[in-house]
C-alpha positions in Angstrom: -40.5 -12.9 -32.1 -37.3 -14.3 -32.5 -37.4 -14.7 -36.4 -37.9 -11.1 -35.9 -35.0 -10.0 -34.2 -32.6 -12.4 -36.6 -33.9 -10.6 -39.4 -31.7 -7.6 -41.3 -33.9 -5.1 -40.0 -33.7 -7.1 -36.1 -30.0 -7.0 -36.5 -30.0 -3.4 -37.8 -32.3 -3.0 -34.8 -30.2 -4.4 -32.0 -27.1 -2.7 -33.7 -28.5 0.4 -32.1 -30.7 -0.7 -29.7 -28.7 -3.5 -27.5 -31.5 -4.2 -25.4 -33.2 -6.5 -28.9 -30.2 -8.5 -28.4 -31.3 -10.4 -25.0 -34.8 -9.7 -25.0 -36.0 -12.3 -27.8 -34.4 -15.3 -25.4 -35.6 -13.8 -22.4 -36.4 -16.5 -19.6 -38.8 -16.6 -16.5 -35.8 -17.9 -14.8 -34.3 -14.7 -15.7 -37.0 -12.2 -15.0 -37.0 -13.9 -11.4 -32.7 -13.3 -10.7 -33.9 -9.7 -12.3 -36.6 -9.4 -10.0 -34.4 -9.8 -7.0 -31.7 -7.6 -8.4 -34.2 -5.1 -8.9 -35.6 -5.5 -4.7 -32.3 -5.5 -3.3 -30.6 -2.6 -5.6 -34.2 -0.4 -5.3 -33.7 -0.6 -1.0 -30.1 0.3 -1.7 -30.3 3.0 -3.7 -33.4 5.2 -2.3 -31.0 6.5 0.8 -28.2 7.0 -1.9 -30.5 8.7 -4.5 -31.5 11.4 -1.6 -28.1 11.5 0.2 -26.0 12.7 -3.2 -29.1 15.0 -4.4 -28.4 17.0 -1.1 -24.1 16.7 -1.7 -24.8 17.9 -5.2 -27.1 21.3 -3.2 -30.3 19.7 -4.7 -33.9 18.8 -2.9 -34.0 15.3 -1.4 -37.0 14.2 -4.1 -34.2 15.4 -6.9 -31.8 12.1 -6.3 -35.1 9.6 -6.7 -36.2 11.5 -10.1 -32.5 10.7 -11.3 -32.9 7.1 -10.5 -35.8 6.6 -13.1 -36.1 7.9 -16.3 -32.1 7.6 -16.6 -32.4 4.1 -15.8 -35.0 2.8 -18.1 -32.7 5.0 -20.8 -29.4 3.1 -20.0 -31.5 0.0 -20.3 -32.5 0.3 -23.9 -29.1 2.0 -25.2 -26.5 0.7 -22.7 -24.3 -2.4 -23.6 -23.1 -3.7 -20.2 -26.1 -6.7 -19.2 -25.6 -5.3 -15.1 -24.3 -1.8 -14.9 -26.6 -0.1 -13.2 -26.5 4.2 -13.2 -27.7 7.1 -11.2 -26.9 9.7 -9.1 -23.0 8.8 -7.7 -20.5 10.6 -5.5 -18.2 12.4 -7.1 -20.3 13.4 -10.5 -22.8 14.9 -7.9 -19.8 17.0 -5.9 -18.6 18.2 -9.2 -22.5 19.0 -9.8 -22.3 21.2 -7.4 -19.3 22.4 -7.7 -20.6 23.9 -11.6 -23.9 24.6 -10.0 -22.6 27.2 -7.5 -20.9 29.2 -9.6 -24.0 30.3 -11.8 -27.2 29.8 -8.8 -28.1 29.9 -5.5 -28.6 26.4 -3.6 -32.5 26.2 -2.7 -33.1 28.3 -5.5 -35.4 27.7 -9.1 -32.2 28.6 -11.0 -29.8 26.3 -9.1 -32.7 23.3 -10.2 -32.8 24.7 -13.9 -28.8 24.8 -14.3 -28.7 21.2 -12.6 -31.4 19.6 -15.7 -29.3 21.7 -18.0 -25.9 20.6 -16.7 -27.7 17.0 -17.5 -29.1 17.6 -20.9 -25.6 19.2 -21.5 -23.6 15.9 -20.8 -25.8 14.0 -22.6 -25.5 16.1 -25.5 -21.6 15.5 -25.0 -22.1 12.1 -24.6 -23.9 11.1 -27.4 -21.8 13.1 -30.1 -18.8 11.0 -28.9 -20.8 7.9 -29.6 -22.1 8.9 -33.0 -18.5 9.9 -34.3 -17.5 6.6 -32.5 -14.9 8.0 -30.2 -15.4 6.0 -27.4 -11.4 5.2 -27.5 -10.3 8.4 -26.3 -10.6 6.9 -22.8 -7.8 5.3 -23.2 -5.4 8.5 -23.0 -6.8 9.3 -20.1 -4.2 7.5 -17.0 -5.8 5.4 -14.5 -3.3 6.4 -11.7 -4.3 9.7 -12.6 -7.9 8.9 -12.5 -7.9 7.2 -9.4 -5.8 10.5 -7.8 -8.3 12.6 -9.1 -11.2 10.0 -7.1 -9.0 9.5 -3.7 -9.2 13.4 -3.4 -12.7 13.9 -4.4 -13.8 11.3 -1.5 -12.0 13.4 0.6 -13.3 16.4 -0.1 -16.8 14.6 -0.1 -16.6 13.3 3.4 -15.5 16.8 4.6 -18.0 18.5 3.0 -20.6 16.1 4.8 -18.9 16.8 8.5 -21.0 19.8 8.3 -24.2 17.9 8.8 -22.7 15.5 11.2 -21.9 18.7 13.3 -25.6 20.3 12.3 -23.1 23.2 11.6 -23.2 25.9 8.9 -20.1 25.0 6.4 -19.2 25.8 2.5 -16.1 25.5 0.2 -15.2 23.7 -2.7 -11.4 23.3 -1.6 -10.4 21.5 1.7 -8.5 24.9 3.0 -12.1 26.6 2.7 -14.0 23.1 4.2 -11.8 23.1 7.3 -11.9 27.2 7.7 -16.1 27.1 7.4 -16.2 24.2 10.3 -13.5 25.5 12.4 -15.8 29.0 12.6 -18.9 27.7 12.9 -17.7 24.8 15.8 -20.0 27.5 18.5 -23.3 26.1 16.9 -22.2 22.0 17.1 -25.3 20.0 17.3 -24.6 17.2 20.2 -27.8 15.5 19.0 -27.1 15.8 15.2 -23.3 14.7 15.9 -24.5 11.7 17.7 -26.9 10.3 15.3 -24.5 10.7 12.3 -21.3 9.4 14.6 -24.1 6.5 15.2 -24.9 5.8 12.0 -21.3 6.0 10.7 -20.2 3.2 13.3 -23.5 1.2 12.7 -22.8 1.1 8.7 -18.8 0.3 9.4 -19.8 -2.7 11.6 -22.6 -3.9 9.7 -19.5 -4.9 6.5 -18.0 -7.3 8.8 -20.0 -7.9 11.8 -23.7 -7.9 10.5 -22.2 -10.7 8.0 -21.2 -12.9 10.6 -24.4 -12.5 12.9 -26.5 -13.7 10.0 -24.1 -16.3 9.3 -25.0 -17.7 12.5 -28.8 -17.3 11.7 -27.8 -20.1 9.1 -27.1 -17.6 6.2 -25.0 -18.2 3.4 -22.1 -15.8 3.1 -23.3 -14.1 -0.2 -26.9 -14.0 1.1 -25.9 -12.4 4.3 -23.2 -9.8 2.3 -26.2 -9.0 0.0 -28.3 -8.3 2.9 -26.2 -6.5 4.6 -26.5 -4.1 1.8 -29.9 -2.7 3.1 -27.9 -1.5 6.3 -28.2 2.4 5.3 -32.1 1.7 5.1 -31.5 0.3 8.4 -30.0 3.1 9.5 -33.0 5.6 8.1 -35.6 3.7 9.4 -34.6 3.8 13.3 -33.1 7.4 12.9 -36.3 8.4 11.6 -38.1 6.8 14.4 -35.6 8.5 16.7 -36.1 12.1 15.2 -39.9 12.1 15.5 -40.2 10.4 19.0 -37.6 12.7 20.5 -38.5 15.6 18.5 -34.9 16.0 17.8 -36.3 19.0 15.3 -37.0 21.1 18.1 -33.5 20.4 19.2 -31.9 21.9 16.1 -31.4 18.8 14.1 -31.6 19.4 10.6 -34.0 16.8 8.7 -35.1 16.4 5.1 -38.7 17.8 5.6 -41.2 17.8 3.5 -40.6 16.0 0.6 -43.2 16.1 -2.6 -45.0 12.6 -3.5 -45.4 11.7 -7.1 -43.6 11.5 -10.4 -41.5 14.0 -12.1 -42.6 16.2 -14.6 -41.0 15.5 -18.4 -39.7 18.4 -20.4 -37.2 20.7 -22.3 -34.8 22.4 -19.7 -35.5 26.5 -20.2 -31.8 27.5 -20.7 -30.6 31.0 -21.9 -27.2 30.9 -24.2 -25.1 32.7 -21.5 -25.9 30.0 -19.1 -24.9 27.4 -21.4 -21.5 29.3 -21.7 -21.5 29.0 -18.1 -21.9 25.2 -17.8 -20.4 23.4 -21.2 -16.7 23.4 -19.8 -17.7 21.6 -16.4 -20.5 19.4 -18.5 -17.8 18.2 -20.3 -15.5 17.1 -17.1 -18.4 16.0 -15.3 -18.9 13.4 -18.8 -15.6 12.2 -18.9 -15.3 11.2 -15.3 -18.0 9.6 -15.6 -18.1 7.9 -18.6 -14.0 6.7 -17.5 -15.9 5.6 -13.7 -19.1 4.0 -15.6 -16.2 1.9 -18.5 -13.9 0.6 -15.8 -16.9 -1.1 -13.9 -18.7 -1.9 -17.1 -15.6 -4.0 -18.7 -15.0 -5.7 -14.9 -18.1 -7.3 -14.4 -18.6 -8.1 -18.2 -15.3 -10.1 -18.2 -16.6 -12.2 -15.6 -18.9 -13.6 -17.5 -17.5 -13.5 -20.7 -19.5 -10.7 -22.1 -18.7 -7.5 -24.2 -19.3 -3.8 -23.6 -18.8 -1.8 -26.7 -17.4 1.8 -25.6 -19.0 3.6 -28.3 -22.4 2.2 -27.5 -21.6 3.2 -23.9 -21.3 6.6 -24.6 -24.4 6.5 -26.3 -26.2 4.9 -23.2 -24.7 7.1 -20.7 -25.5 10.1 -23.3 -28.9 9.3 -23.2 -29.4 8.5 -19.4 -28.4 12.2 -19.0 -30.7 13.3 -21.3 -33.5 11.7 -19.6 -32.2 12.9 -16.3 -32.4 16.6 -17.6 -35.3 15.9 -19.3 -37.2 14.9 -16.4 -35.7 17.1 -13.4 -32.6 15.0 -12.9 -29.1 15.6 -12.6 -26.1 14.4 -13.9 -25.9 10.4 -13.6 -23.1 8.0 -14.7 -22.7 3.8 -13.5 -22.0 3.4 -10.2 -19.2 1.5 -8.7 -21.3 -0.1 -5.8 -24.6 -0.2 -6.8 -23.6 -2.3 -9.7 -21.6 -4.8 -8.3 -24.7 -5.6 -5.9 -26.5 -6.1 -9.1 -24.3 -8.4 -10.1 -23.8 -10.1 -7.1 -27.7 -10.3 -6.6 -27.8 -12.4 -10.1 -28.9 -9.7 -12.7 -28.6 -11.1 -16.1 -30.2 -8.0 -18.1 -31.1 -4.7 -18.1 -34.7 -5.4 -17.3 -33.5 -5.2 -14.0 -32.7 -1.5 -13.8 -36.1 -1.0 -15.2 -37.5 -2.9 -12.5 -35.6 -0.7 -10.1 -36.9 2.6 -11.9 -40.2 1.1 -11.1 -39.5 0.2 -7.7 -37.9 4.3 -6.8 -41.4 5.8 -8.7 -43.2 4.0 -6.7 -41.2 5.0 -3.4 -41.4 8.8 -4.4 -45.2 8.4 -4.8 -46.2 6.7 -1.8 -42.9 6.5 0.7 -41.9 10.5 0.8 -44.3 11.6 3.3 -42.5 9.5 5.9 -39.0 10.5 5.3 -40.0 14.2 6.8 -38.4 13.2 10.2 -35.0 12.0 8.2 -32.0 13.7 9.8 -29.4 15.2 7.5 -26.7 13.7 9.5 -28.3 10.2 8.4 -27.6 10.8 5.0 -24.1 12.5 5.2 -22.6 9.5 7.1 -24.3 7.2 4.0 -22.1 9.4 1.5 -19.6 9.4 4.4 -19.0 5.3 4.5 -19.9 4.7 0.7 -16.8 7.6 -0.2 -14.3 6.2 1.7 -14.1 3.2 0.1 -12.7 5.5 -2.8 -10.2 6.5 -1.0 -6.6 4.8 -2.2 -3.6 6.5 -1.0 -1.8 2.9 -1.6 -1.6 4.4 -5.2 1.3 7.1 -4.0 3.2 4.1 -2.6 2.2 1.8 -5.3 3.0 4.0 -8.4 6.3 5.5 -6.5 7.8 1.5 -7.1 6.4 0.9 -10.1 6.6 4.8 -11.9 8.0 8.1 -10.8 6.8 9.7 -13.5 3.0 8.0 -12.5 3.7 9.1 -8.8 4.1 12.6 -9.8 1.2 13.3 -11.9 -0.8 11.5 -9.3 0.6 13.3 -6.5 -0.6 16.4 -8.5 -3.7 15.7 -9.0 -4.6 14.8 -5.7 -3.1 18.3 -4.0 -4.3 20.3 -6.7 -7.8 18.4 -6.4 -7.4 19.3 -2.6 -6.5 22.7 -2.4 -8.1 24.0 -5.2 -11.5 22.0 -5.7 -12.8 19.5 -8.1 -13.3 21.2 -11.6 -9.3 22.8 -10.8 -8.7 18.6 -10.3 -10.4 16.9 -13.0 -8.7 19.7 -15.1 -5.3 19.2 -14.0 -6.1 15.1 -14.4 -6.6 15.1 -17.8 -3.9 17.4 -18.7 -1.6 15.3 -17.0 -2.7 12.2 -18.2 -2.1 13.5 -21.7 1.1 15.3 -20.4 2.1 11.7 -19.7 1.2 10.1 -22.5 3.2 12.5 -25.1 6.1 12.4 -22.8 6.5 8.5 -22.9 5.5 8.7 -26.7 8.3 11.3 -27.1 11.1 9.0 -25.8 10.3 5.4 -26.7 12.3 2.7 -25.5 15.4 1.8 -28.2 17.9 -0.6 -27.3 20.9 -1.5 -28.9 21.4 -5.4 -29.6 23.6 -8.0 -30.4 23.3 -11.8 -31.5 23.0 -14.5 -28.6 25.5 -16.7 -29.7 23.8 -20.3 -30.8 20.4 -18.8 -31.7 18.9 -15.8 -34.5 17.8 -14.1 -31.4 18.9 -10.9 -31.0 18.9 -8.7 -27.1 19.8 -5.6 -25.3 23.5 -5.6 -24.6 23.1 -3.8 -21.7 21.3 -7.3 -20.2 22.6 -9.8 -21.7 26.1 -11.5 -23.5 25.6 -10.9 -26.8 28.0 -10.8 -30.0 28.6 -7.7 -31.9 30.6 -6.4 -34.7 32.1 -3.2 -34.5 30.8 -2.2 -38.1 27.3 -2.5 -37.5 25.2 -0.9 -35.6 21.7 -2.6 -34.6 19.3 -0.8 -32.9 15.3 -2.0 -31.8 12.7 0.9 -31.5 9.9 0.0 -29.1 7.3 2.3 -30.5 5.8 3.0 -33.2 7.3 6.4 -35.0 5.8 9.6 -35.0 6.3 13.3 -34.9 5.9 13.2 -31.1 9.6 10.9 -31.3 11.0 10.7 -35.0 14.0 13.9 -33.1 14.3 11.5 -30.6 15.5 8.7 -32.5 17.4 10.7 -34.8 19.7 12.4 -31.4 20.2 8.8 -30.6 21.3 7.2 -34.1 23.8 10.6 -34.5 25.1 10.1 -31.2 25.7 6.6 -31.3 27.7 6.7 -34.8 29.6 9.7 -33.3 30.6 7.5 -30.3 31.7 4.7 -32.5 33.9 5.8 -35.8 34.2 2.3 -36.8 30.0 1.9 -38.1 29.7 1.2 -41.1 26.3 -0.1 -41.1 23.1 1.0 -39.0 20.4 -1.4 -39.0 16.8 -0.2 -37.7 14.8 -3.3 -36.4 11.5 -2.4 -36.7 9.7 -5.3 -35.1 7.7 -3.2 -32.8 6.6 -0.2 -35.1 3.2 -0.7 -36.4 2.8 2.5 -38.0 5.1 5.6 -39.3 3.5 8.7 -39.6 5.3 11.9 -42.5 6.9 13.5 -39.7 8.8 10.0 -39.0 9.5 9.5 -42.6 11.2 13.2 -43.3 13.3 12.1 -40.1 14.2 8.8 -41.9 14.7 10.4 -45.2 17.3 13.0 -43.2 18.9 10.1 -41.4 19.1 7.8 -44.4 21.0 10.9 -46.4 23.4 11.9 -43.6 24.5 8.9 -42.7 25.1 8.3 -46.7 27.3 11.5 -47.3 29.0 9.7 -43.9 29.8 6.3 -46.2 27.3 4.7 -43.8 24.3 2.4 -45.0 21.3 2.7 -43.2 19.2 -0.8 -43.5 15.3 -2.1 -42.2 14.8 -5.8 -41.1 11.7 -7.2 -39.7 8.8 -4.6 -41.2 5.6 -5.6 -41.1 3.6 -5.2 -44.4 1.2 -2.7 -43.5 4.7 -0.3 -42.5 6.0 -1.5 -46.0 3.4 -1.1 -47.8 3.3 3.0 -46.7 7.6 3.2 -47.3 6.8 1.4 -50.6 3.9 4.4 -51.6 6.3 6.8 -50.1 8.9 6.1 -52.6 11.5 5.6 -49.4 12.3 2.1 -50.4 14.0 3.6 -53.9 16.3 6.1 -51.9 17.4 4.0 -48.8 21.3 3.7 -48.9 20.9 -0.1 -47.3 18.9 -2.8 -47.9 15.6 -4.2 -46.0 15.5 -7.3 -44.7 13.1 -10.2 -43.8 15.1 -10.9 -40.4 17.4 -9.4 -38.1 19.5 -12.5 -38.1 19.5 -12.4 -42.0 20.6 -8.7 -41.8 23.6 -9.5 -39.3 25.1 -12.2 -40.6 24.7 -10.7 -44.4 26.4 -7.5 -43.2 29.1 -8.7 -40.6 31.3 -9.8 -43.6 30.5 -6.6 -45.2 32.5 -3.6 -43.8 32.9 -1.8 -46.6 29.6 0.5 -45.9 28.5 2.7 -48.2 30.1 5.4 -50.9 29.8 9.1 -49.7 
């Protein structure tokens, strides 16, 4: 088999299909620390699967048909070795955010939307990855994005009080969360408030506590951490048992029901054009979220062991892990943060373990539904509860207020307008500030004025250091490659520092840092290099790297500079320093 994978065709193969690159070497060693991954991250995620099908308004059996099919997808498609996907919090909140604007929960139409919604990321997804633009999550800022997250778990946990409190809530906005619960406070559930005020404390102290108590049972720390992972099971099992034996359903506590054994059903999502118009815009948001959420954790646990994830091939994996979810009665999926660090932690070293996991929830939702009937609600929401406030940062206010004002803002933003005005209003406001961000600090690079440090040919900032300068010449550094977003920019700062300095006779442009110059940038230098001619001023390049030569040289720039260009900095000073006579008008 291996011959045939290292043929043109098996390269070709694996090119597209990352899972023929480990699957020729594959080990019994490995299938066992897949095996195990597969055991510990299947018990994990069957309370998860059903706790963010209900936050995204969906049936209970909905979350464990979008934890199989999208799985085995991701495995064949997907480049990270351990990422494991599904259902996660905040893609499910926005989910329902888009759902409830076009169908009613509980409804056929509400389930249709939700496998289109899916089918519609995907779509998104994978046209990325074909035209290879897995880059453009890179403009996107990660204060921003973790704004955007800090609010969402917010918003998440609120919206689950309602179940805690077995108390009639809805919103998409905190204002609108608090308002529902504040009226509907006369039909508080003590029974459903203690079991989910239970739980919450139970999965709290198991993090820390449970650790230590099967430490003692001569545990090893990673053992009893991964363990401790099974606690929301825990948690279902004995509320389960307490719901039935103290018929806590005739008491008003709200519990999953009935549930339907058995697989899901495989087919095109019906869809009608004007629903699509409906849904594209949030399928969109809902893509790039996720795809941002499922990269960051994707690159993180690759690094630690050396491994690559290619973010084209990503998009592809995530585009068709959606596709399978709408194909097969799912919902929108991405990689989740938790879920695949316990992967990783259990000793995953492929993909065959999410497959093993798919197998592991099918086989739950054929033969294990029938005894989640008794499952309170409340159980759930405090599993969504704990696992979502772990996303909640507001260190990054404090963090980005040191470090960048201009960070702190748009984060600031994000998070109020993601508060008060719901998720979709959020994510939107996110990316338009991230790119608001990025074209501002693109618009104003950093350019420094320097002089010689006496002794060497280095050259610094005179506003930092002792430097020599000469009158005559004016040398200034531009951090940043130039573009139409900052060619005025550096033209205001060249006019304005020759106005401030009759004497310059010379203006050198170090160009050390700029790696490309786009036409707008050139027109600018063009203008520059002719005003500062008719002013008997030469305007000189040192330190251009060939690729940037190579377009001045096509451009024909290099034939109508006034100055010179020069290989160094310190071959352009000290040529120029005993040349003041500058250049004729």
């Amino acid at each position: 088999m291996n011959e045939v994978f290292k043929s043109g065709s098996g390269r070709l193969l694996s090119r597209f299909l990352p899972a023929a690159r480990w699957l020729p070497n594959y080990s019994l060693a490995a299938l066992s620390r897949d095996s195990l991954a597969a055991v510990i991250v299947t018990i994990m995620l069957i309370p998860q699967s059903l706790a963010y099908a209900l936050l995204a308004g969906l049936p209970a059996e909905v979350g464990l048909y979008a934890s199989i099919a999208p799985l085995v997808a991701y495995a064949l498609f997907g480049s990270s070795r351990t990422l494991s996907v599904g259902p996660v919090a905040v893609a499910s909140l926005m989910s329902a955010a888009a759902l409830g604007q076009v169908a009613a929960q509980n409804s056929a139409d509400y389930l249709l939307a939700a496998m289109l919604l899916a089918t519609l990321s995907g779509l998104f997804l994978l046209l990325l990855g074909v035209l290879r633009l897995g880059f453009l999550a890179n403009f996107l800022s990660h204060p921003v994005i973790s704004g955007f997250i800090t609010a969402s778990g917010v918003l998440i946990a609120f919206s689950q009080l309602k179940h805690l409190m077995g108390v009639s809530a809805q919103g998409d906005n905190l204002p609108e969360l608090l308002h529902s619960m504040f009226t509907g406070l006369g039909n508080l559930n003590l029974y459903s408030l203690l079991l989910g005020v239970g739980v919450v404390l139970f999965l709290f102290w198991s993090r820390s506590g449970a650790v230590r108590l099967l430490q003692r049972l001569s545990l090893s720390q990673n053992s009893a951490a991964l363990l401790v992972k099974a606690a929301p099971v825990v948690g279902v099992i004995i509320t389960i048992f307490l719901a039935a034996g103290l018929n806590l359903e005739d008491k008003g506590v709200q519990l999953v029901g009935v549930i339907p054994s058995g697989l899901p059903s495989f087919g095109w999502p019906s869809f009608s054009l004007a629903l699509i118009e409906q849904l594209w815009i949030p399928a969109i948001m809902i893509s790039i979220i996720g795809y941002v959420e499922s990269i960051s954790v994707g690159k993180t646990l690759a690094a630690k062991r050396r491994q690559k994830v290619d973010m084209n091939q990503e998009l592809i994996g995530l585009g068709t892990a959606n596709l399978a979810a709408g194909f097969s009665g799912g919902f929108p999926v991405t990689g989740g943060f938790s879920r695949s660090v316990v992967n990783f932690d259990a000793g995953a070293e492929t993909q065959l373990a999410s497959v093993l996991t798919a197998i592991g929830i099918a086989l739950a939702a054929m033969f294990l539904t029938p005894y989640l009937y008794y499952l309170p609600k409340a159980t759930l929401a405090a599993t969504i509860i704990v696992a979502v406030l772990s996303l909640v940062d507001f260190s990054i206010l404090r963090k980005t207020w040191r470090f960048s004002p201009s960070d702190f803002f748009a984060v600031l933003v994000t998070i109020v307008i993601t508060l008060l005005f719901g998720v979709e209003a959020g994510v939107s406001c996110g990316v338009g500030a991230s790119v608001v961000l990025f074209l501002y600090r693109t618009s104003k690079p950093h350019i420094a004025e320097v002089g010689l440090v006496e002794g060497t040919e280095h050259f610094r900032n005179i506003k930092r250091h002792k430097v020599l300068t000469v009158p005559q010449i004016l040398a200034i550094r531009v951090d940043e490659s130039l573009m139409f977003s900052n060619a005025a920019f550096l033209e205001e700062r060249i006019y304005a520092d020759v106005a401030a300095n009759p004497a310059i006779r010379h203006v050198i442009l170090i160009c050390s840092a700029v790696n490309e110059i786009d036409w707008s940038a050139l027109e600018t230098l063009e203008s520059v290099n002719l005003q500062l001619a008719e002013s008997g001023i030469c305007l000189h390049l040192s330190e251009v790297k060939g690729p940037v030569m190579d377009s001045l040289q096509r451009s024909g720039f290099l034939k109508e500079i006034s100055g010179k260009i020069f290989f160094t900095q310190y071959q352009a000073f000290t040529e120029l320093r005993d040349n003041y006579a500058g250049c004729s008008g």
